[in-house]
N, C-alpha and C positions, 0 to 999 in steps of 0.2 A: 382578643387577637388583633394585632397589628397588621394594619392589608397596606399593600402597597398603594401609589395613586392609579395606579392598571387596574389592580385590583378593586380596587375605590369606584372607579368608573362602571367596571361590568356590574358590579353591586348595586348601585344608586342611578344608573339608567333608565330612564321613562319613556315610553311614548314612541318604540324603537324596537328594530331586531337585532339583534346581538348575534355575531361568530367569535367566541374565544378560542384563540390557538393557544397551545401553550405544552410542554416537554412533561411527559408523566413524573408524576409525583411532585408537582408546583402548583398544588391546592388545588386545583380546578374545581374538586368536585366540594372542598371547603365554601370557595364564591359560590358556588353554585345552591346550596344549602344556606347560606349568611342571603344571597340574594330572595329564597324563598320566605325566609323566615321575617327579612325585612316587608315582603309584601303582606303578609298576614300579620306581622305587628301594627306596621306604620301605614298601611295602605289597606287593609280592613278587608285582604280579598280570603275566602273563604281557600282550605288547601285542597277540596275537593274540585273547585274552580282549575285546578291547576292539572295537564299533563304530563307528567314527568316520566322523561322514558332512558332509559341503562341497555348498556350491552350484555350483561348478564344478571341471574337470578341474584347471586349472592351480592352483585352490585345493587339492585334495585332494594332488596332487606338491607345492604348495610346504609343506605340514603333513606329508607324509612325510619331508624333506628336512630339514626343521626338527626333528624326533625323530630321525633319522640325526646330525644334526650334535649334539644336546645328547647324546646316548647316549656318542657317541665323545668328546666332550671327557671326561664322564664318566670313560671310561673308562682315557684317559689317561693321569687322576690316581694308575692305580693303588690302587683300590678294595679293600676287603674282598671284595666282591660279585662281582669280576672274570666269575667264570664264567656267573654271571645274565645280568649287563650282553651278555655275548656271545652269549648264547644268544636274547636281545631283540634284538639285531641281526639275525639271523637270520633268525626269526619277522618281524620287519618288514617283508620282502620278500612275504609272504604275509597281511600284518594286514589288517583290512578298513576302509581308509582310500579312501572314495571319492565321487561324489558321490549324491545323495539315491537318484538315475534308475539309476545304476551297482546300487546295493544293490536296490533293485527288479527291474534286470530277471535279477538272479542267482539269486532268491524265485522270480521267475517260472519261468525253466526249469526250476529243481531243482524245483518242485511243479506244472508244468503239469496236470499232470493232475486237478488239485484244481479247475482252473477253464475245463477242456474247449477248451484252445488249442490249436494244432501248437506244439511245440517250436521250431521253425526260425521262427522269426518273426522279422521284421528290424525296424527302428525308423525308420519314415517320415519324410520331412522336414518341412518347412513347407509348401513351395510343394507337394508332393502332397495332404499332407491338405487342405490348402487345396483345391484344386480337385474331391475326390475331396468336399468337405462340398456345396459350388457345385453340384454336380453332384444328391448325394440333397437339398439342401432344392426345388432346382429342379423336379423328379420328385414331392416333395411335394406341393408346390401344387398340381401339374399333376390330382395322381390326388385331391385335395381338391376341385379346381374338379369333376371327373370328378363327383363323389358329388353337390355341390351342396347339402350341409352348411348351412340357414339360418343356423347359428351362428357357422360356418365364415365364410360371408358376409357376415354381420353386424360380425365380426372383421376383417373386410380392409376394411369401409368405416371402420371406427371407427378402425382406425391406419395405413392406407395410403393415396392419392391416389383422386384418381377417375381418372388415368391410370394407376397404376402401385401393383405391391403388394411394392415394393423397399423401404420402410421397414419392416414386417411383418414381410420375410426377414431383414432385417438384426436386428429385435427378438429375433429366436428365436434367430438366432446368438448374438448377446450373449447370452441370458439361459439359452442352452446350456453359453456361457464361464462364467459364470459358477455353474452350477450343478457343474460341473465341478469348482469349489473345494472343493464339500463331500462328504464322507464317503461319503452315499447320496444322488447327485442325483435318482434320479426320487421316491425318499420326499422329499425335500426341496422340489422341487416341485409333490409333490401336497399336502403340509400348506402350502403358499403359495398355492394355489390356496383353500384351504378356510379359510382368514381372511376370505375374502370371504363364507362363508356362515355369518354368526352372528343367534342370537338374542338376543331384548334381554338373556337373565338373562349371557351370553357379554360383552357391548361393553364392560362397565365397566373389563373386566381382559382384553380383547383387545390384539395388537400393536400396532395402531394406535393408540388412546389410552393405551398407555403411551409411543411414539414423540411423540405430541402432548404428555403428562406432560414428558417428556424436554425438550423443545426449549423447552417454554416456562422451567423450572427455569432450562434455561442464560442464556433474554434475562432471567427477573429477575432470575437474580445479575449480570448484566453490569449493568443500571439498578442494585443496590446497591452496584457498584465504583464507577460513577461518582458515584455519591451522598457516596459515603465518600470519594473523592478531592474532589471538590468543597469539603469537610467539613475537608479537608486544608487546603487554597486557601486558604480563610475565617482558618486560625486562624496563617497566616504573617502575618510581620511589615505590618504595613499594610494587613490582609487583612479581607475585609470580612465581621467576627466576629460580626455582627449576624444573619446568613445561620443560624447555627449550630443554632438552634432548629428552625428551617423544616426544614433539612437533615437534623437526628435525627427528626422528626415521617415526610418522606420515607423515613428507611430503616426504622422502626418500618409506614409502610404495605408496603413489603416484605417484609420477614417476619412480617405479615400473610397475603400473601399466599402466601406460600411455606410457612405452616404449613395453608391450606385447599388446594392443592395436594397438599400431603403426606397430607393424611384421603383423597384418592383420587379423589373425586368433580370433574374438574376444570371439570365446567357450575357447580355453586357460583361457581367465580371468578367466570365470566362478572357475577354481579350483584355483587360484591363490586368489580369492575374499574368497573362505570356507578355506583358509592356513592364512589368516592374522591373527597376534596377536601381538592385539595393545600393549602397555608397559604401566602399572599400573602406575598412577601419585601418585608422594611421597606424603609425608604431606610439609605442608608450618609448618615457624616460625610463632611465636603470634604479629609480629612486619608485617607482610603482609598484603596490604586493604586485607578485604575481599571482596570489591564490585569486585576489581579485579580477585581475585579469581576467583570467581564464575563465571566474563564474559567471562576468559579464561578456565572454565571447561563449560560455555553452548557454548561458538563457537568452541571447539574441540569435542560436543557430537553431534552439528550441522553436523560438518563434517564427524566423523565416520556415521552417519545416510544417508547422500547423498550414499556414497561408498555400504555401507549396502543397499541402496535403488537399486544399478544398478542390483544388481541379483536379486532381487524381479521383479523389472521394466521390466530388458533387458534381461535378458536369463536365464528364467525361461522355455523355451523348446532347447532339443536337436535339434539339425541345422536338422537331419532327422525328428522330427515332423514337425518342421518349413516349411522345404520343402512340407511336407507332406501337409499341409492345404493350402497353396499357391497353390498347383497345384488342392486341389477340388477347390477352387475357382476359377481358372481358367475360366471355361465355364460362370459362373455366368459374370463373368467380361466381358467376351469375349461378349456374349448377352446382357449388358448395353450399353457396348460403338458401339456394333452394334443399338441397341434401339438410341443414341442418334446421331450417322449418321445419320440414317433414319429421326429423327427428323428433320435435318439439311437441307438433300435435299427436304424433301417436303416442310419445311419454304421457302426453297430458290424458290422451283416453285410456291408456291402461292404469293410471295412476287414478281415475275417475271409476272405473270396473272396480275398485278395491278400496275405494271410499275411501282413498287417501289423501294427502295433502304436503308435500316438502314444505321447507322454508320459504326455497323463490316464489312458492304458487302465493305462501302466507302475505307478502309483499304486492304479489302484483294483483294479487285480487282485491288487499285494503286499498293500494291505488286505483283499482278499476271503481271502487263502493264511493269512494271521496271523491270522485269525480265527478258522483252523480250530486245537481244541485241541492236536494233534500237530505241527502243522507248529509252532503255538506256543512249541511245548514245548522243539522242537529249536534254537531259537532261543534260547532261553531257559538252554538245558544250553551253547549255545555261547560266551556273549557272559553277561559279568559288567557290563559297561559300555556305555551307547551315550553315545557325543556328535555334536550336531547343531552346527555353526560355520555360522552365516548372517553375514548383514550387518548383522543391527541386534542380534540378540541370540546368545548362547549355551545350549544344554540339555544338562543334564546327567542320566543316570538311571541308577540302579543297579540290575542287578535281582536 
């Protein structure tokens, strides 16, 4: 097979971690297999040395199957190697090629004890934990109405009905799902809680105004693409060249402003955005398209309109309001993501009564097991290689 030099590189790299990106069905999982098969040719490491982990079952057999098949062609040929090559077949049969969830819950039994489970734990479906989640937020509520929590209260007027506190429920699931994605969901929701309680010396360089930083960057480089395409327009044939001035004056107020953006402070723009004054476009000659024309006066009214839009969009309060409604939110926030801890640990103890185990638990318990330095270790002494084969990218690690 003929691999590209990208290709060539993720292939023949040593001594290194590897991220390939790359658009489905543009080989990945090809390198990825040509890279395995070169360490256990040319580099003499055993395939049981290696962790190789897929997003699904039928992924993980068809990357088995596929190192079966290059081995034996291999082998075929009549090798120096002969006796390696077969002894790698072998080992294959017990290599740990499998999917993410597979390798996790193998972590888990061999070190239950590290994170106080039963052994015999089964791995729930969809529609149980589903109903078995329906169940404890339901009970939630119920023993929260019980308490009579003003804040509690104050929380289910602010994001649920006056008939009905199913929007609320549904918030806390979602943002349960979601916390679920990272590493330490309840530390991660308590530092998302506590964004909402800052001081002034805190706001300049808080989440939020670099999120505002962020978004605005992106609309005025879009106002300077269209500036510069415009810019383009003007200087084709017949094109109305006269525009050109006006048009470099436009992108020079851009990275204007994009260099008072960058000092940090982004209430500065604010007056720097009410000072602008754009330059009147001349008249064209009668010898100018007009289509052109026109396209280079609708993409430079496209762009003054983005810039025009940041102080509409982005700061249209003083950094003291701003702070000012971040901190009544506060509490509110602070009792959601308390509301969806609580969810969390009683999921986990009725899911514990019933000797089960979801997905997320499969996850966050091999990360609690890896954490610990022995169990580390023996991972470590086991596995010279891990590879992860997803859908959009590839990793590689060596350890």
């Amino acid at each position: 097979m003929t691999w590209t030099e990208a290709q060539k590189n993720a292939i023949e790299a040593r001594d290194c971690n590897l991220l390939v990106a790359a658009a489905a069905g543009s080989g990945k999982t090809a390198v990825l297999v040509e890279r395995i098969i070169q360490l256990v040719l040319n580099d003499s490491v055993d395939i049981d040395r290696m962790l190789i982990v897929t997003f699904t079952q039928a992924a993980a057999g068809e990357m088995r199957e596929r190192i079966n098949t290059t081995l034996q062609s291999q082998l075929e040929n009549g090798p120096e190697n002969e006796q390696h090559l077969r002894r790698q077949l072998k080992l294959l049969n017990q290599a740990s090629i499998s999917t993410i969830h597979a390798f996790c819950t193998d972590v888990i039994r061999r070190y239950f004890h590290l994170v106080g489970i039963d052994p015999s734990f089964r791995i729930s479906d969809s529609m149980e934990s589903d109903l078995i989640k329906m169940e404890t937020l339901e009970d939630l509520f119920e023993s929260e109405y019980e308490k009579g929590n003003p804040i509690f209260l104050n929380l289910v007027e602010s994001f649920g009905t006056s008939r009905s506190d199913q929007s609320l429920q549904e918030l806390v699931l979602r943002a349960y799902e979601f916390a679920q994605c990272k590493p330490y969901p309840e530390q991660w929701l308590e530092d998302r809680a506590s964004d909402f309680n800052l001081g002034e010396e805190d706001f300049p360089n808080c989440v939020w105004v670099k999120s505002i930083i962020e978004q605005i960057s992106v609309q005025l480089q879009a106002a300077e693409d269209l500036f510069r395409e415009a810019l383009q327009v003007c200087y084709r044939p017949n094109g109305p060249v006269v525009y050109a001035d006006a048009l470099h004056k436009d992108i020079r107020i851009v990275e204007e402003l994009h260099q008072t953006l960058n000092q940090g402070n982004i209430f500065d723009l604010a007056a720097n955005l009410d000072d602008i004054k754009y330059t009147r476009l001349p008249k064209v000659s009668k010898d100018v398209d007009s289509n052109l024309k026109e396209q280079a006066q609708n993409l430079r009214n496209e762009g003054k309109k983005l810039i025009g839009g940041v102080g509409s969009e982005f700061l249209f309060k003083e950094p003291s309001r701003l702070l000012q409604d971040l901190n009544e939110l506060y509490p509110l926030m602070e009792e959601f993501c308390r509301l969806v801890i609580d969810f969390n640990n009683e999921y986990q103890k009725r899911k514990a009564e019933k000797g089960i185990l979801d997905f997320n638990d499969l996850e966050h318990y091999a990360l609690t097991i890896l954490s610990n330095p022995d169990a580390a270790d023996d991972y470590r002494q086991k596995y010279q290689y891990i590879f992860v084969d997803s859908r959009k990218s590839l990793g590689y690690m060596e350890l």
